[in-house]
VOBA-1610 file (N, C-alpha, C; in pm, whole numbers, padded with zeros to 5 digits, always signed):
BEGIN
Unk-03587-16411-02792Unk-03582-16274-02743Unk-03511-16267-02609Unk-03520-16397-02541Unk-03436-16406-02394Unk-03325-16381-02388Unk-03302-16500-02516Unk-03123-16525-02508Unk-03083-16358-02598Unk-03157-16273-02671Unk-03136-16148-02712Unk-03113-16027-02591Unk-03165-16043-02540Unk-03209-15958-02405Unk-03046-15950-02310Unk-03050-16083-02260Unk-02958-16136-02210Unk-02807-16132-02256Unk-02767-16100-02372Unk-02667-16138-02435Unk-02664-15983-02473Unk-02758-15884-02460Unk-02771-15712-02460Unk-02685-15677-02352Unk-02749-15771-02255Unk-02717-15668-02069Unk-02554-15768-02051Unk-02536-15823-02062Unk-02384-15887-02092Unk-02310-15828-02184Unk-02336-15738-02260Unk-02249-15657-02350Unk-02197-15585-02246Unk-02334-15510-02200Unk-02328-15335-02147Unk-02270-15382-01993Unk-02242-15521-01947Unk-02198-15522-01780Unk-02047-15495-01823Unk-01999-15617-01946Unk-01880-15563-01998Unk-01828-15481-02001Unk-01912-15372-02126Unk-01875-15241-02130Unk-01851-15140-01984Unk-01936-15199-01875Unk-01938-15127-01749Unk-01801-15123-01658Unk-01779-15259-01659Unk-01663-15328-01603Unk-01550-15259-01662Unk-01560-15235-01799Unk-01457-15207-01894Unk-01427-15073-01813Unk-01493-15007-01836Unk-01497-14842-01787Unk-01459-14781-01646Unk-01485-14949-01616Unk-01448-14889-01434Unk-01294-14935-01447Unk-01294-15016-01476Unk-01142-15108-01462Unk-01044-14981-01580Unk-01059-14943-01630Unk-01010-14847-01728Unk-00976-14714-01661Unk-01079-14668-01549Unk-01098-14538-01479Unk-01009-14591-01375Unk-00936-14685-01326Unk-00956-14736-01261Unk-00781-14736-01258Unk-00742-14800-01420Unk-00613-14790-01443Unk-00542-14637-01448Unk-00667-14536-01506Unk-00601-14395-01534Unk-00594-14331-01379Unk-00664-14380-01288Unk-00595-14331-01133Unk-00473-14377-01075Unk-00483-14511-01123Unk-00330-14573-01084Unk-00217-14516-01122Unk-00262-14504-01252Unk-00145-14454-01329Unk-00115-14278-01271Unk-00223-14233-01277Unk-00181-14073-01242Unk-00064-14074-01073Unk-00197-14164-00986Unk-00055-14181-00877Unk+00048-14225-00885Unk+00087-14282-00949Unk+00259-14327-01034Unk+00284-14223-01049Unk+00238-14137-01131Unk+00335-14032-01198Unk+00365-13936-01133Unk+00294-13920-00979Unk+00368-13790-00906Unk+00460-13852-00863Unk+00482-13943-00801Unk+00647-13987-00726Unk+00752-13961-00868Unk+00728-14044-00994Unk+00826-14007-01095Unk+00871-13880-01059Unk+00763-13802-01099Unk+00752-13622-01107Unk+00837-13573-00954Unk+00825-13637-00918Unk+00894-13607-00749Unk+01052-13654-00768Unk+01070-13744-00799Unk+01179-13820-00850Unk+01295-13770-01009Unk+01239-13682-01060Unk+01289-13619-01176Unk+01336-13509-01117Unk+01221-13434-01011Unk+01276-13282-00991Unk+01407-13298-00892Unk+01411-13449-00823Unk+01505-13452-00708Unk+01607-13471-00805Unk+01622-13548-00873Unk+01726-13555-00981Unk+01778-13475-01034Unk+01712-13367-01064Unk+01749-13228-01141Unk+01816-13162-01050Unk+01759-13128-00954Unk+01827-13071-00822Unk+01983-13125-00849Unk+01999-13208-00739Unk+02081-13315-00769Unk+02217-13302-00884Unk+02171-13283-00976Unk+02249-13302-01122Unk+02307-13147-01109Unk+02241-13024-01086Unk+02292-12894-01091Unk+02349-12860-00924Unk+02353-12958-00864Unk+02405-12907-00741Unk+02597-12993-00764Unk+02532-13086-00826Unk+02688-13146-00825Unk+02760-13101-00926Unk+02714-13015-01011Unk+02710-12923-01106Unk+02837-12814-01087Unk+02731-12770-00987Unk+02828-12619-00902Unk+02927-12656-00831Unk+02940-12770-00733Unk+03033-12819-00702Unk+03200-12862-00794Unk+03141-12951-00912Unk+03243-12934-00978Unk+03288-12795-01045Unk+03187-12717-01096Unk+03209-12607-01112Unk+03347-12499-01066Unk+03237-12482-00919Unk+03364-12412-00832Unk+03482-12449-00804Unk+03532-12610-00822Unk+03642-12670-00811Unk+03756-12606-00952Unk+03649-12610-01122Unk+03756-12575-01179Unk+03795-12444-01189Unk+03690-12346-01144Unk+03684-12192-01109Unk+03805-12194-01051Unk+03840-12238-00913Unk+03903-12205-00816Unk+03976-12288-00892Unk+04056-12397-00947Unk+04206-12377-00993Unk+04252-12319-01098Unk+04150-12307-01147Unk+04177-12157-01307Unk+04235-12010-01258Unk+04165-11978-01148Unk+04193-11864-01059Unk+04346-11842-00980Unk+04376-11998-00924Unk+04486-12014-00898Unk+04589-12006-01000Unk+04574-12058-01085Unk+04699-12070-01196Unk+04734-11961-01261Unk+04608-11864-01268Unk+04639-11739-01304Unk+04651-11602-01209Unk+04719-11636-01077Unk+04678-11531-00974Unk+04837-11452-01004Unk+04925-11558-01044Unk+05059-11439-01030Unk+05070-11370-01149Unk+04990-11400-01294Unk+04991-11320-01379Unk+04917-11186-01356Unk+04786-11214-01303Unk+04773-11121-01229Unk+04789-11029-01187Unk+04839-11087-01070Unk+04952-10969-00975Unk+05035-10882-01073Unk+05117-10953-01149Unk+05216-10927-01251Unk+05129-10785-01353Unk+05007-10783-01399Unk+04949-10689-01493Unk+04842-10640-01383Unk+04810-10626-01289Unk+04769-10573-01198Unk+04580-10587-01217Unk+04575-10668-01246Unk+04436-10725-01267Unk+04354-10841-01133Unk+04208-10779-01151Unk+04159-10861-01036Unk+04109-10923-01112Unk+04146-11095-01102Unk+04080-11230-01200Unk+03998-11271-01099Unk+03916-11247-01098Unk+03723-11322-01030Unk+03668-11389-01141Unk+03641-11497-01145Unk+03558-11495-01289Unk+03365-11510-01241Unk+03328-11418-01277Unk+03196-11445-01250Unk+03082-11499-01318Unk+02980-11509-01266Unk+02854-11558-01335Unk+02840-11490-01441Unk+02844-11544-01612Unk+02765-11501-01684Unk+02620-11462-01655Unk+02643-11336-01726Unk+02450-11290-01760Unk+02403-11415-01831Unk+02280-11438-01837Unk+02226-11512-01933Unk+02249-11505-02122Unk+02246-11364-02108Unk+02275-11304-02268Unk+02404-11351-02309Unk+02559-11324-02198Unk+02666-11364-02191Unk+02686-11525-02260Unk+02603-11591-02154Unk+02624-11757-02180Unk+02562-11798-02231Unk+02439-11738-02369Unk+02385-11792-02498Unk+02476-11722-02600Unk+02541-11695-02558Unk+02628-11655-02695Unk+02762-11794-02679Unk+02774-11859-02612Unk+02843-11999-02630Unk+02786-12096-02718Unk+02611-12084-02727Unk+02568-12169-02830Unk+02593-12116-02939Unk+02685-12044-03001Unk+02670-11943-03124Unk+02802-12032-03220Unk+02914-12095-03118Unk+03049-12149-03159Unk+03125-12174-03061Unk+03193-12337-03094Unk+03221-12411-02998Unk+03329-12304-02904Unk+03453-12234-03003Unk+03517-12097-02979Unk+03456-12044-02886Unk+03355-11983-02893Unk+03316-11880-02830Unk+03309-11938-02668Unk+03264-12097-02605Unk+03259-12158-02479Unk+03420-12163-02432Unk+03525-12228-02537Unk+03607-12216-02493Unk+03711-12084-02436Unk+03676-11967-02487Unk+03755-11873-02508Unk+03663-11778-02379Unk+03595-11800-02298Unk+03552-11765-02227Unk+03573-11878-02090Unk+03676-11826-01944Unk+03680-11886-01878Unk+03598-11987-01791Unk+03470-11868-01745Unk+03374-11916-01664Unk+03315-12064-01726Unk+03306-12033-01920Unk+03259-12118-01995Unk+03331-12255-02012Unk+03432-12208-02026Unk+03547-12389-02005Unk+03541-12434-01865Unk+03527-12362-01747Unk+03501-12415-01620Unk+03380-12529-01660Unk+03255-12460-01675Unk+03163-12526-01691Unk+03152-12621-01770Unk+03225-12624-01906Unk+03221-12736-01995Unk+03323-12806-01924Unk+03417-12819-01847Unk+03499-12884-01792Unk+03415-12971-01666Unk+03330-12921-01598Unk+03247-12936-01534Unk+03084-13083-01580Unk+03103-13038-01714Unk+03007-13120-01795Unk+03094-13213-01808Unk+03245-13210-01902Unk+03265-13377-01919Unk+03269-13417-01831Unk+03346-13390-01728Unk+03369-13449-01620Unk+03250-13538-01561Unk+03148-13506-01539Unk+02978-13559-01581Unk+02973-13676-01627Unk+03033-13681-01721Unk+03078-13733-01869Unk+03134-13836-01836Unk+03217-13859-01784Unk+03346-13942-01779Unk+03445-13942-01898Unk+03425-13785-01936Unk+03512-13770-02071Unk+03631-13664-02033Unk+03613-13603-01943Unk+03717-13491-01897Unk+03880-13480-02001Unk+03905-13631-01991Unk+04070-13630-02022Unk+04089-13493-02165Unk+03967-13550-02261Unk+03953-13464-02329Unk+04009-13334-02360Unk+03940-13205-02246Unk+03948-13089-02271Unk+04094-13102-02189Unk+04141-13182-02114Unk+04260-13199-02028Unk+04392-13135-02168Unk+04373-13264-02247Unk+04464-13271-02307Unk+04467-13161-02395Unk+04349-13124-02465Unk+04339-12952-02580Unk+04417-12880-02507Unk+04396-12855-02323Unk+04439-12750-02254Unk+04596-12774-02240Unk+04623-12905-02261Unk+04771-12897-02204Unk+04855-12878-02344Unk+04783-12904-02446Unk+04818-12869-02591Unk+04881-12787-02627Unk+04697-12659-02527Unk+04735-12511-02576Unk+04840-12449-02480Unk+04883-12529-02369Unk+05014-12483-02289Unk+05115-12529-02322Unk+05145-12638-02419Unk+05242-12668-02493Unk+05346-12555-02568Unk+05229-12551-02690Unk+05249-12425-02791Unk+05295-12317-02763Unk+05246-12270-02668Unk+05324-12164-02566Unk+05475-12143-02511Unk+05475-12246-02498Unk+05592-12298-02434Unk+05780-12239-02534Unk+05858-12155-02458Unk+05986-12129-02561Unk+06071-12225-02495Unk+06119-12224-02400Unk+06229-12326-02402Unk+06202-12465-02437Unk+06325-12459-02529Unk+06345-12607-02621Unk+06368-12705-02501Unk+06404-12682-02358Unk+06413-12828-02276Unk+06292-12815-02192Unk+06191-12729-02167Unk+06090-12739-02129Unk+06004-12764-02216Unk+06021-12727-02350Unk+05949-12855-02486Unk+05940-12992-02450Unk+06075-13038-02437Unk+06112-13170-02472Unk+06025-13259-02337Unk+06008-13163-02178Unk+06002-13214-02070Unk+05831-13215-02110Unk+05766-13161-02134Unk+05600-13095-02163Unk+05615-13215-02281Unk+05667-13195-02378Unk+05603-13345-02488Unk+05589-13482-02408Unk+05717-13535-02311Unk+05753-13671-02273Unk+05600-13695-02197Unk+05600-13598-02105Unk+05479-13551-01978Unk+05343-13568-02031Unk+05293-13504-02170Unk+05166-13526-02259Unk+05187-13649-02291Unk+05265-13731-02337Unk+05287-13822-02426Unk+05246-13926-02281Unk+05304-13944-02164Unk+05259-14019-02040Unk+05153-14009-01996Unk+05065-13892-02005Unk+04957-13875-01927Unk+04834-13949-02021Unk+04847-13888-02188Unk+04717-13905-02226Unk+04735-14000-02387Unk+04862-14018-02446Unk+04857-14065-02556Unk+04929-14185-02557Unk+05022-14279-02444Unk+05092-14430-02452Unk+04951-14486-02386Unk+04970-14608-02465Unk+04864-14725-02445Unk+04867-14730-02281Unk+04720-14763-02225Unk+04688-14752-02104Unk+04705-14640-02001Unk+04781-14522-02069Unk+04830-14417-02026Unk+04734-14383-01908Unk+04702-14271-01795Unk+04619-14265-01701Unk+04460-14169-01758Unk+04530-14096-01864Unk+04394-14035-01909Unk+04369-14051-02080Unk+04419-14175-02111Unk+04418-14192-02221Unk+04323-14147-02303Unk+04331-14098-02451Unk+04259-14051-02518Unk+04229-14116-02655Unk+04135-14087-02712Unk+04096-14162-02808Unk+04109-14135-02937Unk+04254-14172-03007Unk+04316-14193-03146Unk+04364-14258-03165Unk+04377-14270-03351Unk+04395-14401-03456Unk+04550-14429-03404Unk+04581-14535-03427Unk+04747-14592-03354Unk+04849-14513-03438Unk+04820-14519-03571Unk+04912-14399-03662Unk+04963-14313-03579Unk+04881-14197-03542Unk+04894-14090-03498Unk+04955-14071-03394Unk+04902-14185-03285Unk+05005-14214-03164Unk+05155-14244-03212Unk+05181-14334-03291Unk+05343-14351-03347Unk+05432-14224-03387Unk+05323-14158-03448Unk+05376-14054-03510Unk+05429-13947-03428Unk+05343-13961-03300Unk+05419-13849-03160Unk+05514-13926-03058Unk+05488-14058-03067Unk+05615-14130-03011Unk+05769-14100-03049Unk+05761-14090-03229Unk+05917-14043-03308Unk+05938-13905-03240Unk+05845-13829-03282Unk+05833-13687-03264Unk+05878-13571-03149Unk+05858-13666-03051Unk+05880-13571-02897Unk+05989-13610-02842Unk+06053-13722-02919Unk+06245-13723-02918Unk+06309-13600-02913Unk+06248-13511-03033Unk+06324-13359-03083Unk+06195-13302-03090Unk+06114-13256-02976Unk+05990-13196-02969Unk+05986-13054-03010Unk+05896-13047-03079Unk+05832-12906-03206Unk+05752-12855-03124Unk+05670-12764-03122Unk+05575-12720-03145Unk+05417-12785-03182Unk+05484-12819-03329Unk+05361-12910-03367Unk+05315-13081-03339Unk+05406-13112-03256Unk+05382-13242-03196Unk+05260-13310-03210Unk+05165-13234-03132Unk+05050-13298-03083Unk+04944-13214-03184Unk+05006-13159-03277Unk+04874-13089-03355Unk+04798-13196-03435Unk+04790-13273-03459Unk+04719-13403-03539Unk+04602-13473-03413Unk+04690-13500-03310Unk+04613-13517-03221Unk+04475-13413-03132Unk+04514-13310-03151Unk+04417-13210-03077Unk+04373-13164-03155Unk+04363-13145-03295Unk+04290-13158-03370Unk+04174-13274-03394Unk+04225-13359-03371Unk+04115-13481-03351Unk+04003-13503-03208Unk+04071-13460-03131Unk+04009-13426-03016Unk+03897-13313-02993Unk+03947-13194-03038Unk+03875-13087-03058Unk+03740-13160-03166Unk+03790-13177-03224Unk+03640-13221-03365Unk+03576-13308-03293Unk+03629-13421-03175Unk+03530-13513-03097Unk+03442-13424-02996Unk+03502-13289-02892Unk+03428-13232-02858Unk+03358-13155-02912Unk+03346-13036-03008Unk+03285-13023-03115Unk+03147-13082-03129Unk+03170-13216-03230Unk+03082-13277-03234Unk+03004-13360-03156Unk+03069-13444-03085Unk+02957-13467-02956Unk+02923-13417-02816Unk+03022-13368-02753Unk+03024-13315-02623Unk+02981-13159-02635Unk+02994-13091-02700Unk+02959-12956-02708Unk+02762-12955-02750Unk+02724-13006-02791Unk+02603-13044-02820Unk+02532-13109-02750Unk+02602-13189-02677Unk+02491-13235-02538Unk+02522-13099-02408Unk+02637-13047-02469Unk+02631-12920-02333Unk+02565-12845-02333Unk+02516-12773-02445Unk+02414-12681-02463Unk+02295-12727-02487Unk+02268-12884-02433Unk+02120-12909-02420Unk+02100-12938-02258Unk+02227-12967-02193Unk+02192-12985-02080Unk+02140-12923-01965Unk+02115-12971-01834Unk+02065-12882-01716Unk+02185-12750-01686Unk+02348-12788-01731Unk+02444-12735-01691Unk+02413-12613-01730Unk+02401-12592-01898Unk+02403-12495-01991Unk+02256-12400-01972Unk+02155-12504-01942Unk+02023-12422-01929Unk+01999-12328-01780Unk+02050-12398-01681Unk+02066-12310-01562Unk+02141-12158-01599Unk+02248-12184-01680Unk+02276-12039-01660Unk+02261-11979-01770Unk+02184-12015-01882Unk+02096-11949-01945Unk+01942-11880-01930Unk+01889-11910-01818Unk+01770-11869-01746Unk+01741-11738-01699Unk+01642-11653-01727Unk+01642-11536-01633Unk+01682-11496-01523Unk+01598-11558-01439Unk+01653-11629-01318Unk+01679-11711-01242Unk+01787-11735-01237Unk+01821-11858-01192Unk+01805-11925-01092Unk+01762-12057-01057Unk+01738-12106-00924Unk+01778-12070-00803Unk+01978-12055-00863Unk+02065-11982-00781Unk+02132-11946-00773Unk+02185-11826-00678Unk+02336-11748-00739Unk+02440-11787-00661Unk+02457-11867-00628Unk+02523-11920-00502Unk+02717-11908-00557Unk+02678-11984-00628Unk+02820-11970-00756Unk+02833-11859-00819Unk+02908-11767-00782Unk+02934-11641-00776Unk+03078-11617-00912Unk+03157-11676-00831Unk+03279-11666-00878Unk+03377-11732-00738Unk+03506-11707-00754Unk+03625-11721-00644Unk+03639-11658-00561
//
């Protein structure tokens, strides 16, 4: 009955020990988790401040590039803060972010984040390609794309099958129009599918989807 007794109250010191050392870990642990918690919100901060910064950088040369058209149709180009309502309608189609300035600032703003920028670089210099009428400012705009983002090691090289690169090497000898359509087509479907989908989950996209926003600081130009 001793060694019963005994071998009772040695359960329950266990069990005691257990409970303290247990209560013991769930305080430890809770004080851990405010510095994290301290450490996430500084981060967040952080992430949307360098945010706006790049932001306003592509604001302000979008603004620039378009100030003498401008002048020219007598229009004041500010681009301002989307409403919130405004900038959930970008999650609706990838179109809809691009075709809205403030919105390519900001997704320009995200790759860049990214270390993917060259990307929307090259769609954009694509879609200033196409544009383009003179046949020797063709030829000067293909050589210029073809250096920046599509010869091996190029400075913002981009990411397609070697085919396709050959195929604009022949091509921008007697530069078209459609030069680079194989290529920005491939590009577009990479942002699309991956980069457009982490944008509209990110802090970038959710800040200015918010009622109110932390801050209005970023106005426009």
């Amino acid at each position: 009955a001793g060694a019963g007794m005994s071998g009772a109250v040695g359960m329950q010191s266990a069990v005691f020990l257990a409970v303290r050392h247990g209560g013991r870990m769930e305080r430890v642990g809770r004080r851990r988790s405010e510095p994290e918690e301290t450490d996430r919100g500084r981060m967040k901060r952080t992430i949307i401040k360098d945010w706006k910064t790049r932001l306003s950088y592509f604001l302000q040369n979008s603004s620039n590039s378009n100030k003498r058209k401008c002048k020219k149709a007598g229009k004041h180009c500010n681009y301002f803060r989307p409403s919130p309502e405004e900038a959930q309608l970008w999650s609706e189609a990838f179109d809809e972010l691009l075709a809205n300035k403030y919105g390519l600032a900001a997704f320009r703003a995200f790759l860049k984040s990214e270390f993917c920028e060259e990307n929307i670089e090259f769609w954009l210099a694509c879609e200033d390609f196409k544009k383009t009428k003179s046949p020797q400012k063709l030829t000067s705009k293909a050589k210029k794309i073809y250096n920046d983002f599509i010869e091996k090691e190029a400075p913002k090289e981009i990411n397609i099958d070697f085919q396709t690169k050959n195929m604009i090497a022949q091509n921008i000898q007697d530069a078209t129009h459609t030069c680079f359509s194989a290529a920005q087509k491939r590009v577009y479907s990479l942002m699309e599918n991956n980069s457009y989908p982490r944008f509209l989950e990110s802090e970038f996209y959710q800040e200015l989807c918010k009622k109110t926003p932390i801050s209005r600081a970023t106005q426009g130009t």
